[in-house]
C-alpha positions as CSV (number, residue, x, y, z in Angstrom):
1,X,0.0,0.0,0.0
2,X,2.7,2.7,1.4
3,X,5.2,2.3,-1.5
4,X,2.9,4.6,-3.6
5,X,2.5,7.2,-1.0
6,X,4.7,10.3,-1.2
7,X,6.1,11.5,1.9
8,X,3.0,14.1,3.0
9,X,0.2,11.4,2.0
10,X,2.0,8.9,4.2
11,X,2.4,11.5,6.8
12,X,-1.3,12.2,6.5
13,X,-2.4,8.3,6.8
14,X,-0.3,8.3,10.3
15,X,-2.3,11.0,11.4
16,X,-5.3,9.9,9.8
17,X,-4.6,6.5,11.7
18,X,-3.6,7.6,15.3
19,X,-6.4,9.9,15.8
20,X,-8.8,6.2,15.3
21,X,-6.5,4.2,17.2
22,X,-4.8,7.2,19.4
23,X,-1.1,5.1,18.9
24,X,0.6,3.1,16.6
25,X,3.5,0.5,16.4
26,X,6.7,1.8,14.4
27,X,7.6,-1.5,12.8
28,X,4.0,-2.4,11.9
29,X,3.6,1.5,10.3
30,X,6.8,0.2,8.3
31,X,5.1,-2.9,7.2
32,X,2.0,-1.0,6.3
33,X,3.5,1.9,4.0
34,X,6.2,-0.6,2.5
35,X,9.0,2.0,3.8
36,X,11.8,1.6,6.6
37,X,12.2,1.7,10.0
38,X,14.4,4.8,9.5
39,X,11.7,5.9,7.1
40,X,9.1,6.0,9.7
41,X,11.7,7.1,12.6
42,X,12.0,10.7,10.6
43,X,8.2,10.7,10.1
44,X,7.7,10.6,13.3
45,X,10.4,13.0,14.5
46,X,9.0,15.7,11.7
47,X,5.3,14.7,13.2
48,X,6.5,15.4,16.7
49,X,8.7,18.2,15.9
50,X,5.3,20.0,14.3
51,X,3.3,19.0,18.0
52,X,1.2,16.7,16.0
53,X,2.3,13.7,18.0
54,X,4.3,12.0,20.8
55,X,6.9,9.7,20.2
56,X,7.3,6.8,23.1
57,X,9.3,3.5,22.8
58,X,8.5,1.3,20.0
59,X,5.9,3.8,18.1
60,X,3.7,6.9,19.0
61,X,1.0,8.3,20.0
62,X,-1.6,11.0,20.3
63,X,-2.5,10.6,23.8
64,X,-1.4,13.8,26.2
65,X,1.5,12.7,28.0
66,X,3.4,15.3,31.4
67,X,4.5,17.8,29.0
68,X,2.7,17.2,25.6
69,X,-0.8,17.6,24.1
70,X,-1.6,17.2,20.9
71,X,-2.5,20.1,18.4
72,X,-5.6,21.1,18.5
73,X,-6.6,20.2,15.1
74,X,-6.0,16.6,15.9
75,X,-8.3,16.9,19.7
76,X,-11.1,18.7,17.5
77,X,-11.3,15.0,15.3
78,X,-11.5,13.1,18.7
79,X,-14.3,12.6,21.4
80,X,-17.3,13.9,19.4
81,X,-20.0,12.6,21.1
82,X,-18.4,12.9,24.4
83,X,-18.3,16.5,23.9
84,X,-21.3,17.8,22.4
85,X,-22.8,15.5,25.7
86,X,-20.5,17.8,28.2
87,X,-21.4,21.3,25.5
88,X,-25.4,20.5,26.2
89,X,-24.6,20.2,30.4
90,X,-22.2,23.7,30.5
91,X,-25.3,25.2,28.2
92,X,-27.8,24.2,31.0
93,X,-25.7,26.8,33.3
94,X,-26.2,29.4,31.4
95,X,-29.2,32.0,30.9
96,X,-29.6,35.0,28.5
97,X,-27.8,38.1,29.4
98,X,-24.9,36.5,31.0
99,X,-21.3,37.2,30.4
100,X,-19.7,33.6,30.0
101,X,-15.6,33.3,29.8
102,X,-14.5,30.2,27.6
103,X,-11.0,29.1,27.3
104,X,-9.0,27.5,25.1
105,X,-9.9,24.3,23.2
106,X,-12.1,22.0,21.4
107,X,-14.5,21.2,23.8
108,X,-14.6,24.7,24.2
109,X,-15.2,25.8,20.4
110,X,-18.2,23.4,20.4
111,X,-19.8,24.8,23.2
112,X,-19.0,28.2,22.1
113,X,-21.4,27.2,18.9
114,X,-24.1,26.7,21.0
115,X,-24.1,29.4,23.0
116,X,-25.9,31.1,20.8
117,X,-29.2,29.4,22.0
118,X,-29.0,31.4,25.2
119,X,-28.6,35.4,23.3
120,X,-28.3,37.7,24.4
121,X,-24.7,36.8,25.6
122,X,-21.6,38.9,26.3
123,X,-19.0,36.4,25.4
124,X,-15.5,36.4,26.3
125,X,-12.8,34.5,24.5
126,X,-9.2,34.1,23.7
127,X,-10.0,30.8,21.2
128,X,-9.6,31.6,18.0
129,X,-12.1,28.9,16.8
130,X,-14.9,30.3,18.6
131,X,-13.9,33.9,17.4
132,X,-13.9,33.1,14.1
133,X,-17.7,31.1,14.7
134,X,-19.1,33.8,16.4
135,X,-17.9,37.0,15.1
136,X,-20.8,37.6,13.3
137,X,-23.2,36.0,15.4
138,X,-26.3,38.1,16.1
139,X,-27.0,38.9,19.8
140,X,-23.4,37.8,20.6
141,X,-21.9,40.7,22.4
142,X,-18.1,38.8,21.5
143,X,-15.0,40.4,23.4
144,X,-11.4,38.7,22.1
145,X,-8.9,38.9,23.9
146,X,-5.6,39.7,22.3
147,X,-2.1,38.4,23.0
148,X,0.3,36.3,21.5
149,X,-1.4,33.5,19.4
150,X,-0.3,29.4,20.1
151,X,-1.1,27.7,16.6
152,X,-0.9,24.0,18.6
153,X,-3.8,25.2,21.0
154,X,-5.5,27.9,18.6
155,X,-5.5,30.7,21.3
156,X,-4.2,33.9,22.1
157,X,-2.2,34.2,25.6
158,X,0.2,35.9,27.3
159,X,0.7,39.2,29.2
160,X,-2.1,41.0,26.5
161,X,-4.5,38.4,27.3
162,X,-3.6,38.3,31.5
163,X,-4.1,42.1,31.6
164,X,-7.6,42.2,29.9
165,X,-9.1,39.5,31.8
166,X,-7.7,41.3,35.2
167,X,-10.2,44.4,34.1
168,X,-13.2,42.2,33.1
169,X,-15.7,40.4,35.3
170,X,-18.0,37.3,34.4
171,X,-20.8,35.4,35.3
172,X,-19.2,32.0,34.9
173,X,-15.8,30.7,33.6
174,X,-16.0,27.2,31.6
175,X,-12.5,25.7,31.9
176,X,-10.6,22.9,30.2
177,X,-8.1,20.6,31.7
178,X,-6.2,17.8,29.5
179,X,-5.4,15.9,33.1
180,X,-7.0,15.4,36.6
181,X,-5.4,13.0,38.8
182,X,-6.4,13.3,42.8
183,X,-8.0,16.1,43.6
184,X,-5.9,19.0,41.3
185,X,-6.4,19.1,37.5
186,X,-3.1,19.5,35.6
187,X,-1.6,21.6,32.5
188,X,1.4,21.2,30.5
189,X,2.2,24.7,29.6
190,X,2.5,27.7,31.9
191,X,1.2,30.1,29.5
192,X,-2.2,28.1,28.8
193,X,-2.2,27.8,33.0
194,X,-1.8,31.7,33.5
195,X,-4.7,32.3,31.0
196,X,-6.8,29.6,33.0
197,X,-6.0,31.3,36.5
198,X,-6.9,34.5,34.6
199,X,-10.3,33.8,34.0
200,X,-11.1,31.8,36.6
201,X,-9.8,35.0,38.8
202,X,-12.5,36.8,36.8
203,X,-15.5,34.6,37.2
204,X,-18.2,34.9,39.7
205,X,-18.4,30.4,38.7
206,X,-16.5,28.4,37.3
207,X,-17.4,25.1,35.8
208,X,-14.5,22.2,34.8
209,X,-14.9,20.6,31.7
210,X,-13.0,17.3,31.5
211,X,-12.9,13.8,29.7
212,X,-13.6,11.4,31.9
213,X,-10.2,9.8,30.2
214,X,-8.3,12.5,31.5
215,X,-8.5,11.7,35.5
216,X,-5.8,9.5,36.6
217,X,-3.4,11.5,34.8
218,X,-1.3,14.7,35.7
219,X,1.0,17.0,33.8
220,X,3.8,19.5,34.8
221,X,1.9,22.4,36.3
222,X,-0.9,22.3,38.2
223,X,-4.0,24.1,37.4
224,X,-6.3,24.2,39.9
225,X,-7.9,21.9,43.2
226,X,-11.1,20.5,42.0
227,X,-12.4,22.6,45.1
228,X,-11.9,26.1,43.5
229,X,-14.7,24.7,40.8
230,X,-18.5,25.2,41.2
231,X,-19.0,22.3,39.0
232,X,-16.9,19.5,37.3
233,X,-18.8,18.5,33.9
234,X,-17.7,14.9,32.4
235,X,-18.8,12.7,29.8
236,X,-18.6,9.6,32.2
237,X,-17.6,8.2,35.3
238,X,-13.9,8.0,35.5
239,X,-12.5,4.5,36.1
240,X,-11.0,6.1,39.6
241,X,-12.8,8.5,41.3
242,X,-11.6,7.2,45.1
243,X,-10.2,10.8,46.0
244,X,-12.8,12.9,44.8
245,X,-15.3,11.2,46.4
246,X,-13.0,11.3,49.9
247,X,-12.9,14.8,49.2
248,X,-17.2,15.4,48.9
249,X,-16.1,16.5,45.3
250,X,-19.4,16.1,43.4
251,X,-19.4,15.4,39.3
252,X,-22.0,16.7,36.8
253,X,-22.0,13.1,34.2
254,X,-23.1,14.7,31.1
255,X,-25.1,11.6,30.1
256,X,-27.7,11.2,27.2
């Protein structure tokens, strides 16, 4: 099959691969594209280089690892049904005339789309997806921030973005996390984590949106205790939840 691929088509199937199996085998991608190990080895090192992927012994993978999470063009092909399910709980917290911070993301960009079933809303943002959705939105009052834009999570942050939020005030916050493990959820760049803080400082609520594959795992700064959250929105029960439950954390389930 892989002989006849050129180098971006073949770089596109590995992609087009993890995201359905969320890792792959190195010597069984060789076997599959009729290339070499060493072949593979520099495909991997290009994907990984671009933030596409992470490489681990033996293969790769797409799966968000202490310091790595995967652009978010690849997390917007993953989890649909999961997410609109956790979209349609965070829209149940809001009511028309609110002023509703959303973060970073794909779970985020989705529910940002429906917001517009509660307008009039004063929307505050620094995702670019969701700007781009809702710019011309009627009875979307949409304020962007501005700061320096991440193409691997689609956002603007920094100082720009830090400083605005510190003069604005919110309703609620809704707040992604790629990992939870105990009672803290976890993020793997400081930048994305001061944003986070940001708005959550802003926020009269704030509501955690996470996939229930994400608890039991942490990353290299720490985001938040699950305490300093209204409400904790996931798509299922998480295979673990010994610690929250010690803690009188409760969980929304965003269920059918």
């Amino acid at each position: 099959m892989g002989g006849a691929l050129k180098r971006e088509e073949r770089r596109q199937a590995i992609m087009d691969l993890l995201v359905e199996a969320r890792a792959a085998d190195l010597d069984a991608l060789a076997e599959r594209f009729a290339v070499s190990r060493m072949t593979i080895h520099r495909d991997l090192d290009d994907l990984e280089q671009a933030g596409l992927l992470r490489k681990v012994r033996g293969g790769a993978t797409i799966e968000a690892g202490i310091q790595f999470e995967s652009d978010f063009r690849i997390r917007a092909l993953q989890d649909a049904e999961a997410k609109a399910r956790m979209a349609r709980a965070a829209l149940a917290l809001v009511e028309p005339g609110m002023t509703v911070l959303v973060n970073d993301g794909s779970m985020a960009a989705l529910l940002g789309a429906a917001l517009v079933e509660k307008r009039p809303l004063t929307i505050i943002t620094n995702n670019a997806a969701m700007i781009d959705g809702l710019r011309d939105a009627p009875g979307i009052t949409l304020i962007a921030l501005g700061g320096a834009f991440n193409a691997k999570f689609n956002a603007f942050f920094g100082m720009v973005a830090e400083h605005a939020l510190s003069r604005l005030r919110a309703d609620v916050a809704f707040i992604s996390a790629p990992a939870v493990a105990g009672v803290q959820a976890f993020h793997m760049d400081e930048a994305v984590v001061r944003a986070k803080r940001a708005m959550m400082a802003a926020a009269e609520r704030r509501v955690l949106l996470v996939n229930h594959a994400r608890f039991g795992r942490s990353s290299l700064h720490v985001l938040a205790d699950l305490a300093e959250f209204d409400a904790i929105i996931t798509d299922a029960d998480p295979a673990d939840r010994t610690d929250i439950d010690r803690a009188g954390i409760a969980l929304t389930i965003a269920r059918e």
